[in-house]
C-alpha positions as CSV (number, residue, x, y, z in Angstrom):
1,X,-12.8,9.0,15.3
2,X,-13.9,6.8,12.4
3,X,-12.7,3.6,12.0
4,X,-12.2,1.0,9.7
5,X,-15.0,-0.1,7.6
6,X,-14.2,-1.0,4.1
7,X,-11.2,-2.3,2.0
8,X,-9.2,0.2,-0.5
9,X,-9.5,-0.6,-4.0
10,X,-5.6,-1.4,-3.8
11,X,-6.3,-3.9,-1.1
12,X,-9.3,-5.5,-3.4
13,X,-6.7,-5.7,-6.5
14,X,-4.7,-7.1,-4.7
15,X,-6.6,-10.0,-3.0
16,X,-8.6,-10.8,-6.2
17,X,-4.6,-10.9,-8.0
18,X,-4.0,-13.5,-5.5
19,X,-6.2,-16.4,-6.8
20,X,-4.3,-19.2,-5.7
21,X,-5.9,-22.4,-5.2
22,X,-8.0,-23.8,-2.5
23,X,-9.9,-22.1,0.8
24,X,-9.8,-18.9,2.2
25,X,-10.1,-18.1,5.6
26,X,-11.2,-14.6,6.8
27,X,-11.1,-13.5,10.1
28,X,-13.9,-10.3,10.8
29,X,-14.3,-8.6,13.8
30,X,-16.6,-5.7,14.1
31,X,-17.6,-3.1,16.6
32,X,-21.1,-1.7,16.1
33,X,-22.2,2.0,16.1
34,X,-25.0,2.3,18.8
35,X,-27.5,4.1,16.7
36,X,-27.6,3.7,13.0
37,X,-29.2,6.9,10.6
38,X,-29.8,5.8,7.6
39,X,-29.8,8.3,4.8
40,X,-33.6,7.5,4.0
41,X,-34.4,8.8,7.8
42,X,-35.0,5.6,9.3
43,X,-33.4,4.9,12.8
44,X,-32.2,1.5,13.9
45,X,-29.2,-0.1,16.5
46,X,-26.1,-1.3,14.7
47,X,-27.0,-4.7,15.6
48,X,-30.4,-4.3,13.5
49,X,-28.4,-2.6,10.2
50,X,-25.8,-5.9,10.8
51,X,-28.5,-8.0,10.9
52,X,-30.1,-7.4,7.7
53,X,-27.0,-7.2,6.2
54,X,-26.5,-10.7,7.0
55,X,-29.8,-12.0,6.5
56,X,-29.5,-10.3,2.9
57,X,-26.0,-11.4,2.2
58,X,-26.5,-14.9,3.5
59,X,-28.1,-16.5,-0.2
60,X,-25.0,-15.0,-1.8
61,X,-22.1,-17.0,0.6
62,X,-24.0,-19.8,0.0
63,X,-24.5,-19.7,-3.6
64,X,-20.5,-19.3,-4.0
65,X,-19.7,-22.1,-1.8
66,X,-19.2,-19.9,1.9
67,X,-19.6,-20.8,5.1
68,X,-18.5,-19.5,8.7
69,X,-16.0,-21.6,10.4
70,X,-16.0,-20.5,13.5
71,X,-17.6,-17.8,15.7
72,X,-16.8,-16.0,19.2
73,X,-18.2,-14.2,21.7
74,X,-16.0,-11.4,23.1
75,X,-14.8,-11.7,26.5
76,X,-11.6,-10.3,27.2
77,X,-8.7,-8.6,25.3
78,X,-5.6,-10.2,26.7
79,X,-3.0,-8.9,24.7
80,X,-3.3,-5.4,22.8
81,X,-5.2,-2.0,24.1
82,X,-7.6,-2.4,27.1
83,X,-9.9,-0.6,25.5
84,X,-11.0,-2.8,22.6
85,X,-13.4,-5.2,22.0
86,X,-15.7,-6.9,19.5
87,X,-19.1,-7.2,19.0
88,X,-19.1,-9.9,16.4
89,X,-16.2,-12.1,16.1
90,X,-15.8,-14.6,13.2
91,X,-14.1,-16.8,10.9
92,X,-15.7,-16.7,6.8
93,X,-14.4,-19.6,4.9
94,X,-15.1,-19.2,0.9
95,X,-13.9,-21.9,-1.3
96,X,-11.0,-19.6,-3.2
97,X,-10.3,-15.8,-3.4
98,X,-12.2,-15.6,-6.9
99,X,-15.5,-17.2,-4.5
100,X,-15.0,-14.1,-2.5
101,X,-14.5,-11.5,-5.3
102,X,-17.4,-13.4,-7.4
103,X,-19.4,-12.5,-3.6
104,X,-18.5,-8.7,-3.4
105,X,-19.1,-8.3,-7.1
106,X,-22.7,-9.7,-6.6
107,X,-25.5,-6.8,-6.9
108,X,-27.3,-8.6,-3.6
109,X,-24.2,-8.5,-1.9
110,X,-23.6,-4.6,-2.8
111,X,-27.3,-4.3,-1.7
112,X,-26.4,-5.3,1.3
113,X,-23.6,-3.8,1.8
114,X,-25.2,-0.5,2.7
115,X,-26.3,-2.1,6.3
116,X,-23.2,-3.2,7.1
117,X,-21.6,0.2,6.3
118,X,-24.5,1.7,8.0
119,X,-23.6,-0.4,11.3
120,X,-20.2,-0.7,11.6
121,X,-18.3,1.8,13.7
122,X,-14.7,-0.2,13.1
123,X,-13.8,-3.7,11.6
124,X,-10.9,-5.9,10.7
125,X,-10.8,-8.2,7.6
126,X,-8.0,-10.3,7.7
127,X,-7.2,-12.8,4.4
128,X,-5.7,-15.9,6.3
129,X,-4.5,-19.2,3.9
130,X,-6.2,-22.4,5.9
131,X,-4.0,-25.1,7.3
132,X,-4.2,-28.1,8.8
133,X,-4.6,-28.0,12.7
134,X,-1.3,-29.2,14.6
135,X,-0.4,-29.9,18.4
136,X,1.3,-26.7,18.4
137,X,1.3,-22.7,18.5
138,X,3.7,-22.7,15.6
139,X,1.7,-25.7,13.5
């Protein structure tokens, strides 16, 4: 079964609509495929395609302003199926949602792109407005 490795052009609209003001936080999690064929013929792990994927997209989140927040290393799932965990787990802040559409939109970035769809066998992307921290669960 595939899974989920890009965003619709719906979704896209939508987020780049929604250019309010100030951070976005984005929360990734990705599963890697064990072997990567690229269409070229080349064989790699889908650690290596992620890995040049972000070693070629990492110039472009800088240039707009990006930075990760936070990152994880999976361990258990506590809540949710058994089954599933995470290879890569982290949190992508960019300055505003036009920061982020300004980094898909970049031809380095869509360059780069290619690994990451070549080494990702599922993924979340999940838009999150940053907060301030509180004491609590509920803020």
């Amino acid at each position: 079964m595939e899974g989920h490795t890009s965003f619709s052009r719906e979704v896209f609209a939508a987020f780049a609509a929604d250019d309010r003001p100030g951070p976005v936080h984005m929360l990734n999690l990705i599963r890697l495929r064990p072997q990567v064929a690229y269409v070229d013929g080349r064989i790699s792990t889908g650690l290596e395609a992620y890995d040049a994927y972000s070693r070629l997209s990492a110039p472009v989140l800088a240039e707009i302003g990006g930075r990760i927040v936070w990152r994880g290393d999976f361990e258990l799932s506590m809540v949710g199926p058994p089954e599933t965990s995470w290879d890569i787990a982290f949190i992508a802040e960019y300055p505003s949602p036009a920061a982020f559409v300004t980094m898909v939109r970049d031809p380095r970035y869509r360059a780069a792109m290619a690994h990451r769809q070549a080494g990702v066998a599922d993924s979340r992307l999940i838009r999150f407005a940053a907060l301030p921290p509180g004491t609590g669960f509920a803020g």
